[in-house]
KOLDRENSE-27800 format. One line per 2 residues: number of its first residue (from 0); their letters; for each residue x, y, z of C-alpha. Coordinates in Angstrom, 3 decimals, padded with zeros to 6 digits. Layout:
REM residues N
NUM = a = X,Y,Z ~ ... .
END
This chain:
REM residues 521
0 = xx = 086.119,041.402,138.847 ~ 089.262,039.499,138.506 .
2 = xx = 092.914,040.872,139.400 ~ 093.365,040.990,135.787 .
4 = xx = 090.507,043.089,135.332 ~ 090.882,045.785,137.788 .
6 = xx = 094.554,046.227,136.445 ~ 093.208,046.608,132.979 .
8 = xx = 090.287,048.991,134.593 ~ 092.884,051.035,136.235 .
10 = xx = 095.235,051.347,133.335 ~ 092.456,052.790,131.496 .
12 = xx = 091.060,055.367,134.009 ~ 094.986,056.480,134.283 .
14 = xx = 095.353,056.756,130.485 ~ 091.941,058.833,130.338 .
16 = xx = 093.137,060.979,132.717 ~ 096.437,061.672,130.912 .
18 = xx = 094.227,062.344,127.596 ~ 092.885,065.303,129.188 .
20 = xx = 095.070,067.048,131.040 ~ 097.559,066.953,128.026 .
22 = xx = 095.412,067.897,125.766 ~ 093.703,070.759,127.273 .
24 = xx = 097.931,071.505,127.551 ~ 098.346,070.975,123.646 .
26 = xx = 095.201,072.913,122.733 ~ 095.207,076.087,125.334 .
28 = xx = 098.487,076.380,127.148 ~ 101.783,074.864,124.516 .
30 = xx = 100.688,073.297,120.817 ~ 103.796,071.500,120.941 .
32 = xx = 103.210,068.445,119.166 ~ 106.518,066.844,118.896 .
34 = xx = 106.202,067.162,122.674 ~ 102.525,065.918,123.402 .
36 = xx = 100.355,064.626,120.453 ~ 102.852,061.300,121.132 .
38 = xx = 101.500,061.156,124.764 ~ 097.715,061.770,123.630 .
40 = xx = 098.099,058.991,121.077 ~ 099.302,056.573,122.946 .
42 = xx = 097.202,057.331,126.146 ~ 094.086,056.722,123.892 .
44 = xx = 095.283,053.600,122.597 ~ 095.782,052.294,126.127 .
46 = xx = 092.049,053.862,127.086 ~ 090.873,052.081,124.242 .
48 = xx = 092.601,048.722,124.143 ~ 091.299,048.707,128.135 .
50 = xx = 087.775,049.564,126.908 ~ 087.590,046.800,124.556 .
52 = xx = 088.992,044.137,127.053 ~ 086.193,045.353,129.696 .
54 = xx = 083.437,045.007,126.989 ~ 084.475,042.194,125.883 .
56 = xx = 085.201,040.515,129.551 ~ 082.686,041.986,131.791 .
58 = xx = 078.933,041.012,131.831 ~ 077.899,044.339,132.968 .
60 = xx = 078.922,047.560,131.036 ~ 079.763,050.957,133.414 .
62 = xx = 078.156,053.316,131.496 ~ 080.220,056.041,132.982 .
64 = xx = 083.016,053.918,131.282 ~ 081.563,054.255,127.600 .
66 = xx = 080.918,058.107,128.143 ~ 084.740,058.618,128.996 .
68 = xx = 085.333,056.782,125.905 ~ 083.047,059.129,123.572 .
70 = xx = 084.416,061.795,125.651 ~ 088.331,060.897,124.936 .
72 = xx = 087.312,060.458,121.380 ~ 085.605,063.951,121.285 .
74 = xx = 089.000,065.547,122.367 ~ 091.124,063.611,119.819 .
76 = xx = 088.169,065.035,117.090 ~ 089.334,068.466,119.051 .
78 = xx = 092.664,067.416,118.341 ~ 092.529,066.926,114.454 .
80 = xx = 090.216,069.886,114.004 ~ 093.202,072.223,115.347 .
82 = xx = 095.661,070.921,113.144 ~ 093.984,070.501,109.947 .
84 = xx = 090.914,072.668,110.023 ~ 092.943,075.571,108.482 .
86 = xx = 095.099,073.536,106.274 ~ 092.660,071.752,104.518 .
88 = xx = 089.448,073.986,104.142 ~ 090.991,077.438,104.223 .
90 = xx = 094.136,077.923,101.643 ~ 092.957,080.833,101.343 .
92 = xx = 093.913,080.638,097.275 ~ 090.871,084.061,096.716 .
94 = xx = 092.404,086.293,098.985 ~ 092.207,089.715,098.143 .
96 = xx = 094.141,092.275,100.197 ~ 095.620,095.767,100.441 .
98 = xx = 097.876,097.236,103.279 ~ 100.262,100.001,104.164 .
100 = xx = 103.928,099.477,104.329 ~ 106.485,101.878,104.886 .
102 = xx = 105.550,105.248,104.755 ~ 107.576,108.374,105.126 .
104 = xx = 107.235,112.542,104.406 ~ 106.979,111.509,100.580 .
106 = xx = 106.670,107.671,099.944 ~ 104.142,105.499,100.374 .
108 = xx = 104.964,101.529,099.971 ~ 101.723,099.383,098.875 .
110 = xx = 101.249,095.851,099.153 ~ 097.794,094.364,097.284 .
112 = xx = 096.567,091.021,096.174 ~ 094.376,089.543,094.254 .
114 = xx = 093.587,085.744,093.270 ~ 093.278,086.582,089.571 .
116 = xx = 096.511,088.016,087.214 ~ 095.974,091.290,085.941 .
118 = xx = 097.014,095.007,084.850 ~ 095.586,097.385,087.449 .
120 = xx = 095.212,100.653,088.229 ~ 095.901,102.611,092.115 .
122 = xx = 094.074,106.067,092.072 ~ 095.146,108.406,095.265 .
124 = xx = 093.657,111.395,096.195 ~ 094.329,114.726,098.706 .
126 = xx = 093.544,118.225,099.207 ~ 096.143,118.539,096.139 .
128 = xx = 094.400,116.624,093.494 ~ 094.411,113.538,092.232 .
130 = xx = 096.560,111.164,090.629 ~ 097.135,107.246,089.414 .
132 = xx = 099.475,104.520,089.021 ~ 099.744,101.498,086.760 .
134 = xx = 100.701,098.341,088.176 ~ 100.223,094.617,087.255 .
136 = xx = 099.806,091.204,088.641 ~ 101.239,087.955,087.966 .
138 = xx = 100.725,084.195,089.095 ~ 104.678,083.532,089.586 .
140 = xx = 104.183,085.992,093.129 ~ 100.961,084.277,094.158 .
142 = xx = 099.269,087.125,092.756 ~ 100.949,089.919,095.097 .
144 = xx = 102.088,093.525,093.631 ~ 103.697,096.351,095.569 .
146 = xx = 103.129,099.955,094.730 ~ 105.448,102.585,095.839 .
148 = xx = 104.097,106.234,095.327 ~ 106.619,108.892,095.221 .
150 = xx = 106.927,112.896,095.079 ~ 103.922,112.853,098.031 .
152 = xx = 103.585,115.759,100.356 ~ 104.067,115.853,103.987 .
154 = xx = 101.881,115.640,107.029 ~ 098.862,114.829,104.217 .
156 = xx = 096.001,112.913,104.155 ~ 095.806,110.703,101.159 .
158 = xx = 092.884,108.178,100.104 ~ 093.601,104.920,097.418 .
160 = xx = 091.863,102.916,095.150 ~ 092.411,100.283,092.826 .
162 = xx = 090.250,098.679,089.418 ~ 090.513,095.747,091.892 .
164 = xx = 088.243,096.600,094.075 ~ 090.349,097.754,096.974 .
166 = xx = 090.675,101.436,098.988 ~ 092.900,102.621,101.697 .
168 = xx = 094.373,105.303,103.338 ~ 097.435,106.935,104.687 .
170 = xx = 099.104,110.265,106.164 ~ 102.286,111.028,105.282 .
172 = xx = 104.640,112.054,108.260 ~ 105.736,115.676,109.126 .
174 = xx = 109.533,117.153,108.776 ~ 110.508,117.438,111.172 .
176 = xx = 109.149,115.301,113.401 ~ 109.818,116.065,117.298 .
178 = xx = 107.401,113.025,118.631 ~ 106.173,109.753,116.784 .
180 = xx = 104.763,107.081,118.017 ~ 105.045,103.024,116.924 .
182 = xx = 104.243,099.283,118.094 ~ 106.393,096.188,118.284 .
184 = xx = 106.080,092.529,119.094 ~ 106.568,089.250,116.985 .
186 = xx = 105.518,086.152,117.100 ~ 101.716,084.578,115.959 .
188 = xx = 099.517,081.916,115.276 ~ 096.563,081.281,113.845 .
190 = xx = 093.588,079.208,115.796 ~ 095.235,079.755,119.413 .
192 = xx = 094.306,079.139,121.932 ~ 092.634,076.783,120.465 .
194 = xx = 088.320,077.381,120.506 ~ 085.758,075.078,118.238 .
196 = xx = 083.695,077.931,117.730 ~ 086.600,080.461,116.592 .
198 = xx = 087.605,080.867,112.699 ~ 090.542,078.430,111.960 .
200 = xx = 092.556,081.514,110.926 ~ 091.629,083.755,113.838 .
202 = xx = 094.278,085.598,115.716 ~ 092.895,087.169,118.858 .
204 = xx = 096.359,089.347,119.176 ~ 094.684,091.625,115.904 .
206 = xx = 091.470,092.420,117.860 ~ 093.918,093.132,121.093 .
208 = xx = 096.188,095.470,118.621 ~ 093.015,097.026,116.660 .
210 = xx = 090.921,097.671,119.964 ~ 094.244,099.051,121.720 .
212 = xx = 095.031,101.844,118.954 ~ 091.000,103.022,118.769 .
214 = xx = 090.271,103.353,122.441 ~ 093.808,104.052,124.035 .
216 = xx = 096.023,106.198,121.620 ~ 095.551,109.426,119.917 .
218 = xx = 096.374,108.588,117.229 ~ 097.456,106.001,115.053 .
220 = xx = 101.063,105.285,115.580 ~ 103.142,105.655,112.746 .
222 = xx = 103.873,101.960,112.373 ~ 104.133,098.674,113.712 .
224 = xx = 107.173,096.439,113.951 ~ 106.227,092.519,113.062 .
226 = xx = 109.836,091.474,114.126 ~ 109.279,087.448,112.205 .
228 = xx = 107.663,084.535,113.199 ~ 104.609,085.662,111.040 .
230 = xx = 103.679,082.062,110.870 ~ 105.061,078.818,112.454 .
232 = xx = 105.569,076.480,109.396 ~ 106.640,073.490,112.575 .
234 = xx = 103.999,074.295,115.063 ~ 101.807,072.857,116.236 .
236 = xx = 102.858,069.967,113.903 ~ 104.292,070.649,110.704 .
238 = xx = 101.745,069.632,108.012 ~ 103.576,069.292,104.393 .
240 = xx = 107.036,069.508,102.900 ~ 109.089,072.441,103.114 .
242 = xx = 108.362,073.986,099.680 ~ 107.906,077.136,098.312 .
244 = xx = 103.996,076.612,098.328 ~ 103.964,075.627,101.837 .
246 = xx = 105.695,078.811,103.049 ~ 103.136,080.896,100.786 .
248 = xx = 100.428,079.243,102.091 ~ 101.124,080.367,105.126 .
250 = xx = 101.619,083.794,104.507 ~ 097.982,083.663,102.666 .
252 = xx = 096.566,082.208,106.103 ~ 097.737,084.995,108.045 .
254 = xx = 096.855,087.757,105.437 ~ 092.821,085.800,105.728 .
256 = xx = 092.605,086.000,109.262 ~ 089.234,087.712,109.577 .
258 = xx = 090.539,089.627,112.106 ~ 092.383,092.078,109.988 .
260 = xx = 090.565,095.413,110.424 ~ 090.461,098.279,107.793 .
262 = xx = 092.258,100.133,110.275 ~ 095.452,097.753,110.977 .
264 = xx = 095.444,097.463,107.096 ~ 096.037,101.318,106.891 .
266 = xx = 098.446,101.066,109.232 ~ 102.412,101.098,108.062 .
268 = xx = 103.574,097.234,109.066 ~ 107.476,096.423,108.304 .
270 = xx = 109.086,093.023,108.940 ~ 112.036,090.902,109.563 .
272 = xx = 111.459,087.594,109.323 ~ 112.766,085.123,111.952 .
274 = xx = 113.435,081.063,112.160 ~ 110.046,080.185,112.432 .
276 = xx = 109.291,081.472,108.624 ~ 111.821,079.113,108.039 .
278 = xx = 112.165,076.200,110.759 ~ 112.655,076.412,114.111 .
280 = xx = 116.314,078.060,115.076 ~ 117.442,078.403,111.474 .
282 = xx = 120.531,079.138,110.597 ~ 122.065,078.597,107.092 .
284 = xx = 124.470,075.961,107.580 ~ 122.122,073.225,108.796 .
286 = xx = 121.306,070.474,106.611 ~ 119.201,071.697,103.290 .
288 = xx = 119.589,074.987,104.897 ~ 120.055,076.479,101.847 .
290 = xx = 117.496,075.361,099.834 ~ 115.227,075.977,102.725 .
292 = xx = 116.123,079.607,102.618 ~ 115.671,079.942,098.896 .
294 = xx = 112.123,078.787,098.830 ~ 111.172,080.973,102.142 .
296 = xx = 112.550,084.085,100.701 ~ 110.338,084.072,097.494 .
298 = xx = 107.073,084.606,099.628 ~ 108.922,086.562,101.943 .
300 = xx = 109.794,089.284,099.641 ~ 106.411,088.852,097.718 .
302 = xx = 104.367,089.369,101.035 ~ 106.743,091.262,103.458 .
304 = xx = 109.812,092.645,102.350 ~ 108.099,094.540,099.066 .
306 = xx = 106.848,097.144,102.396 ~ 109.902,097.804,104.300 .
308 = xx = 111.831,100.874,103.341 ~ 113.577,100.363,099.748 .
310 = xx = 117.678,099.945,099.280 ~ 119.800,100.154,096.887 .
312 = xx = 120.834,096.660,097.368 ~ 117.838,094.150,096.748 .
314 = xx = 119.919,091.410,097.167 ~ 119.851,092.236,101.002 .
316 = xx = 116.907,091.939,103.926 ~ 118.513,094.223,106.416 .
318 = xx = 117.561,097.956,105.886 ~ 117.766,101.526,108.029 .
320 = xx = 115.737,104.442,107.983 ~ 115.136,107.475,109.801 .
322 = xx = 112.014,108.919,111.427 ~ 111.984,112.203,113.417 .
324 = xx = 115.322,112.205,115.647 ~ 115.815,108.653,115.226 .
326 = xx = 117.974,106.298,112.741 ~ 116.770,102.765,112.632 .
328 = xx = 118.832,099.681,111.949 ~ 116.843,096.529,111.669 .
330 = xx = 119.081,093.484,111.206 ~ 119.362,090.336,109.439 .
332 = xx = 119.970,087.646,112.176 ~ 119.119,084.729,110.508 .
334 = xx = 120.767,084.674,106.594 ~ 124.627,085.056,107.575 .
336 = xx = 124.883,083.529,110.945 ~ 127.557,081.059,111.476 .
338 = xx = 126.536,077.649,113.442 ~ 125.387,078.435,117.251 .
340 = xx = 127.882,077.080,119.684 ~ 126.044,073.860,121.622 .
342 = xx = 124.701,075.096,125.227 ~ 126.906,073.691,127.019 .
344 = xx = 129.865,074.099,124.802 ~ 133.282,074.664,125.875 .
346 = xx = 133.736,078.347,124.954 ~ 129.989,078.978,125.519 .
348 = xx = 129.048,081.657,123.960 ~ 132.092,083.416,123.132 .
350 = xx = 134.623,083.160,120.266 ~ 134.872,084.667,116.763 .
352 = xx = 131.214,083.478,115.220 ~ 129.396,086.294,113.623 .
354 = xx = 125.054,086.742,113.659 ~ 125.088,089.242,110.853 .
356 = xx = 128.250,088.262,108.684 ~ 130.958,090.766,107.371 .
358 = xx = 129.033,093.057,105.370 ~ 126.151,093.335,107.658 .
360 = xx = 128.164,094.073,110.691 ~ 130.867,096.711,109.041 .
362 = xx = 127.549,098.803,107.461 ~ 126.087,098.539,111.302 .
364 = xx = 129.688,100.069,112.248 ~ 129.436,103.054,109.970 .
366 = xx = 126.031,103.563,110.799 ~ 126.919,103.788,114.529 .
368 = xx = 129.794,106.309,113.982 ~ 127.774,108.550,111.611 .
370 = xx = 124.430,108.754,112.697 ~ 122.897,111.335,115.567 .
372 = xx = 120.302,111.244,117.576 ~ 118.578,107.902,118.997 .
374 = xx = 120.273,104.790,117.299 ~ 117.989,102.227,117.602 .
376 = xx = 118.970,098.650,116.600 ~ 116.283,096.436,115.921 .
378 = xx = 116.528,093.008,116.266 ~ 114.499,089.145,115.790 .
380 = xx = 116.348,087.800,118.464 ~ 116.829,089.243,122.016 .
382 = xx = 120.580,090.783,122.823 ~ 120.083,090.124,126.568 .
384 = xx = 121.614,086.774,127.649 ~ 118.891,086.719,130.602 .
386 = xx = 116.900,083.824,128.589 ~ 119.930,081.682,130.144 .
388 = xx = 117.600,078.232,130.969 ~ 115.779,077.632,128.037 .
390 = xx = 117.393,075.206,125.246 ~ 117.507,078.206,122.881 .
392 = xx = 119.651,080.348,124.778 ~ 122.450,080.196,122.395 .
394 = xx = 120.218,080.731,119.674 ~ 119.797,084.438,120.416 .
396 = xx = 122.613,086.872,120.862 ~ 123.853,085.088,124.030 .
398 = xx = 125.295,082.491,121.264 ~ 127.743,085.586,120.172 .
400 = xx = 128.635,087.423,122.971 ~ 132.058,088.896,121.468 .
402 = xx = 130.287,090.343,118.872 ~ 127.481,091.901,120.995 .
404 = xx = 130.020,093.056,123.154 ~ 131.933,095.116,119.778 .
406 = xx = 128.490,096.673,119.348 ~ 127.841,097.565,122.239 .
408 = xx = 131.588,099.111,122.663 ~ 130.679,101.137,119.645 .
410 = xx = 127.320,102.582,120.791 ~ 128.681,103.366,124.490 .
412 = xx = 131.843,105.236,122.751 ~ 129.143,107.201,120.381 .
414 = xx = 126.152,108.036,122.443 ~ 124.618,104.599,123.668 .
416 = xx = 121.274,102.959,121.809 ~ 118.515,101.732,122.142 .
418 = xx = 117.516,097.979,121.012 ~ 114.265,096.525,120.174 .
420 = xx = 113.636,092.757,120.107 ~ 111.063,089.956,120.114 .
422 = xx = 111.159,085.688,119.971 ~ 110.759,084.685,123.189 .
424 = xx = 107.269,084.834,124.156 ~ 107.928,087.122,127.095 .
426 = xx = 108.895,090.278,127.980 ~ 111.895,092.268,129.421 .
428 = xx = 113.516,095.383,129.452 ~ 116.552,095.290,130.313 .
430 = xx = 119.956,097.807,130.466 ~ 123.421,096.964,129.605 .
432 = xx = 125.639,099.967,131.281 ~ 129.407,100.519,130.325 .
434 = xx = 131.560,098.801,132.525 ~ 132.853,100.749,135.569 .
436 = xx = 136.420,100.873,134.194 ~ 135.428,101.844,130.389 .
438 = xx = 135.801,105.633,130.627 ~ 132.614,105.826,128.436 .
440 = xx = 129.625,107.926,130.798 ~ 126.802,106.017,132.356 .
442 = xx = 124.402,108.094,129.873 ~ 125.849,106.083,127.470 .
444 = xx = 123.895,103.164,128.875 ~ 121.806,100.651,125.843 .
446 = xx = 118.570,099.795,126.672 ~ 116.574,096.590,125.141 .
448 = xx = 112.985,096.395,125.308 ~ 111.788,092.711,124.093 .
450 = xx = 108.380,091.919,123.354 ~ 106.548,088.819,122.293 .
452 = xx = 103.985,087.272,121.053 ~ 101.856,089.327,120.004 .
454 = xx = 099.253,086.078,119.491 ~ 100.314,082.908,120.602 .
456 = xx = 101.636,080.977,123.880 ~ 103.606,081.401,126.172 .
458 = xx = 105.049,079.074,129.142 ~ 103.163,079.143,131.907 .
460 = xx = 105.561,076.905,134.237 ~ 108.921,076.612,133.844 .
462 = xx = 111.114,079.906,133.901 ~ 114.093,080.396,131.817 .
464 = xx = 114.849,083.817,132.666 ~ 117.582,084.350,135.066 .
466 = xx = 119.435,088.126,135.478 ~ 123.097,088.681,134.555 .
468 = xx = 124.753,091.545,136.044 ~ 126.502,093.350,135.841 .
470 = xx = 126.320,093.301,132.083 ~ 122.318,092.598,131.624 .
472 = xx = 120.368,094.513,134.175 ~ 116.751,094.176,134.326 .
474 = xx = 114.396,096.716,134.690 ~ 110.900,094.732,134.251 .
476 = xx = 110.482,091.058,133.268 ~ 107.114,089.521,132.253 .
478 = xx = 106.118,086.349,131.645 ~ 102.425,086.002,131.475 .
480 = xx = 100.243,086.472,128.490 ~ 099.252,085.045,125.320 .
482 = xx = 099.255,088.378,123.745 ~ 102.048,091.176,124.214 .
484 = xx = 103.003,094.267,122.615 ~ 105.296,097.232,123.040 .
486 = xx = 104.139,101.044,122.379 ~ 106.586,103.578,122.303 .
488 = xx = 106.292,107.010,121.809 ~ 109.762,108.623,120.938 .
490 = xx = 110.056,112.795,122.413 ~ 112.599,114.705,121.327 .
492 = xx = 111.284,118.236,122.032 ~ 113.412,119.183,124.847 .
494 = xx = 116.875,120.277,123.729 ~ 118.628,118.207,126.397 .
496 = xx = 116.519,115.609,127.453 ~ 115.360,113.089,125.095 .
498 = xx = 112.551,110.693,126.152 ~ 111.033,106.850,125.341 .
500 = xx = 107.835,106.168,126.940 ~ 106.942,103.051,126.953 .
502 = xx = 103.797,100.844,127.815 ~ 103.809,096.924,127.549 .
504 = xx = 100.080,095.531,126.830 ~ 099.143,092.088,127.754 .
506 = xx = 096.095,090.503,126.859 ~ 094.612,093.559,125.780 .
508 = xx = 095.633,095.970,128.916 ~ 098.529,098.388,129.803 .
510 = xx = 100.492,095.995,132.636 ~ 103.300,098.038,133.031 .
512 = xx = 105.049,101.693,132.271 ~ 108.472,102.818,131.963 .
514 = xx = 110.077,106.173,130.834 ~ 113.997,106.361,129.426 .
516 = xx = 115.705,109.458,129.591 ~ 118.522,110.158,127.291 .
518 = xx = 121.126,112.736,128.495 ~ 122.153,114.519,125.159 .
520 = x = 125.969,115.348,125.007 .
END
């Protein structure tokens, strides 16, 4: 074989190589395709282009040679079937759905679909009787309705159907309430990690959830917190124009996963959406930010927001509620932010840029001053800084430290809080005390668990998270798992001490425990 020929020969065994190990990267460990679907293309032109100069120079064929090339073209068939399996034979346009959204001592919020438009009727039944609703359905929502049943009595059973063809059920939660119990995570994907044999719009983080709350809880919790990132309209790859039907696709993918039980569907879900429902690290300035926004929103409130707790204001995302002994706050971080500071920025991540705008932020005020009990903020985006390494640090609340610093001034001077978070694929819990010199007690303490995803990667390498103190003091940081979720149970039977119990699941299994004791004063 001639110099020539053993280069070629060599250039081609290297670019094999590369095929597969960033692949099986792309398809099982990070579908970043900006980041490798460039490598894989080019690595299998070079394969090929040496493949073709050995056939066509070399008497005699290695067959081993030929098989690696059917092998490298198998993977690239791999390849497309991940990104356009779903798209293309599953839009999903005959879904039929109902599920629970927020749910209180006498309201029940109903979201329900169905592919054709129509006037409808919701019978629900309990030990009281019997009683129905009229409701229609119309093509300009994709062919969603919400239902929101009122005058309901508490800690009661109640059964629903509709002329659609769907049925449900639901308790209504007791007054007053001394324990409750709820989930949180964010984050998911369909098809990942990425199997031939799965469903293209499996998410293995539902059959983690649904097998969780049968074989490890009591009961049913009283709801789950989808903090956004419902879908990933850039990831792996983004695969059409950002319209108003692409983003309801999407939401019609997720809602078809075939792993949706009957018993997360009668489960109360309520949402915040994140960047990723948008594009990745939204924020409203950014160029056709706007009309981005506009066209995510429709399916948005059509899909998601129609279940969260109703306000007075419909022009707004952000809402608050109260269950049992605590007042919830879950915020807007994405429609009022000003423009992140660049990482390595001058001022960093200080100065006068707001996350939740003026409004937001003065009816978070007045909700910290007035409320009692557990104040618990809920957030998209983590408030730790501890996500320090990672390109999106300033994306999160480390981007507008003087205004997490006001809120947390406010919550030490009126009892401390409590903050719940997802985005970054990990998990930490972490504490931010009141500085030694504050006159505000060490009771006072806030304390942020953040959990995520609940179904998709996560980075198995490279670590971003790096401990601040003394403002951001961790308790428990983990990395691993393609599937997390938080499960709190909130006590507040003892007169003095309150307590959070809290388990983080991975995969499928409690990995760690912690218990947060709140001082009443």
């Amino acid at each position: 074989m001639t110099q020539f020929g053993n280069l070629v020969q060599f250039g081609a065994v290297v670019a094999s190589a590369q095929i597969k190990v960033a692949s099986y990267v792309f398809l099982r460990m990070l579908p970043l395709g900006y980041k490798f679907l460039p490598k894989i293309l080019t690595s299998y032109a070079v394969f090929t282009a040496g493949l073709l100069l050995h056939l066509r120079f070399q008497r005699r064929t290695a067959a081993a040679f030929v098989l690696d090339g059917i092998v490298n073209t198998l993977i690239l068939l791999f390849i497309a079937d991940f990104l356009y399996r779903g798209h293309f034979l599953h839009p999903a346009n005959d879904l039929s759905f109902s599920r629970l959204g927020f749910v209180d001592e006498t309201n029940s919020h109903i979201v329900i679909r169905h592919p054709n438009a129509s006037n409808y009727t919701l019978t629900y039944v309990s030990h009281d009787g019997k009683a129905s609703v009229e409701a229609f359905i119309t093509a300009s929502e994709d062919y969603t309705s919400s239902v929101v049943l009122t005058g309901l009595t508490p800690s009661t059973r109640y059964n629903y159907t509709t002329s659609l063809g769907h049925s449900g059920t639901f308790r209504t939660s007791s007054t007053p309430q001394k324990r409750f119990s709820f989930i949180s995570s964010s984050c998911w994907n369909p098809f990942y990690p990425y199997d031939p044999l799965s469903h293209a719009l499996s998410i293995p983080g539902l059959r983690y959830l649904n097998d969780y709350v049968e074989d490890k809880m009591d009961h049913d919790p009283d709801f789950v917190f989808l903090l956004g990132d419902f879908y990933y309209s850039d990831l792996p790859i983004q695969l059409a124009p950002y319209t108003r039907e692409y983003y309801t696709k999407l939401f019609r993918q997720v809602y078809a996963s075939p792993d949706w039980t009957y018993k997360l569907r009668n489960i109360p879900w309520l949402h915040m959406f994140d960047d990723h429902e948008l594009v990745n690290d939204f924020y409203p300035q950014m160029v056709e930010g706007g009309d981005m926004y506009n066209k995510a929103m429709d399916p948005f409130v059509s899909y998601q927001h129609r279940a969260n707790p109703s306000s007075k204001d419909t022009s707004k995302f952000y809402y608050t509620f109260r269950r049992g002994d605590a007042s919830f706050f879950v915020l807007d971080t994405r429609s009022y932010r000003d423009v992140p500071p660049p990482k390595h920025g001058e001022n960093g991540g200080l100065g006068t840029r707001s996350m939740l705008g003026k409004q937001q932020l003065e009816e978070l005020e007045e909700w910290i001053r007035k409320e009692k009990g557990w104040k618990v903020i809920v957030s998209g985006v983590p408030f730790t800084r501890n996500w320090s390494e990672g390109g999106d640090e300033m994306d999160s609340w480390a981007g507008y430290l003087e205004e997490r610093q006001h809120i947390f001034e406010l919550l030490w001077k009126y009892g401390g809080g409590v903050v719940i978070s997802g985005d970054r694929h990990e998990h930490a819990t972490v504490k931010f005390p009141p500085p030694a010199l504050s006159g505000y007690p060490e009771e006072h303490t806030v304390i942020e668990f953040s959990t995520s995803p609940l179904s998709f990667f996560f980075q198995p390498v490279i670590r971003e998270y790096v401990t601040h103190e003394p403002t951001d003091i961790t308790i428990h940081h983990e990395y691993y798992g393609s599937s997390k979720f938080g499960v709190f149970e909130f006590d507040s039977v003892s007169e003095q001490k309150w307590f959070i119990k809290f388990k983080l699941v991975v995969d499928g299994k409690e990995k760690w425990d912690y218990i947060h004791t709140w001082h009443r004063t």
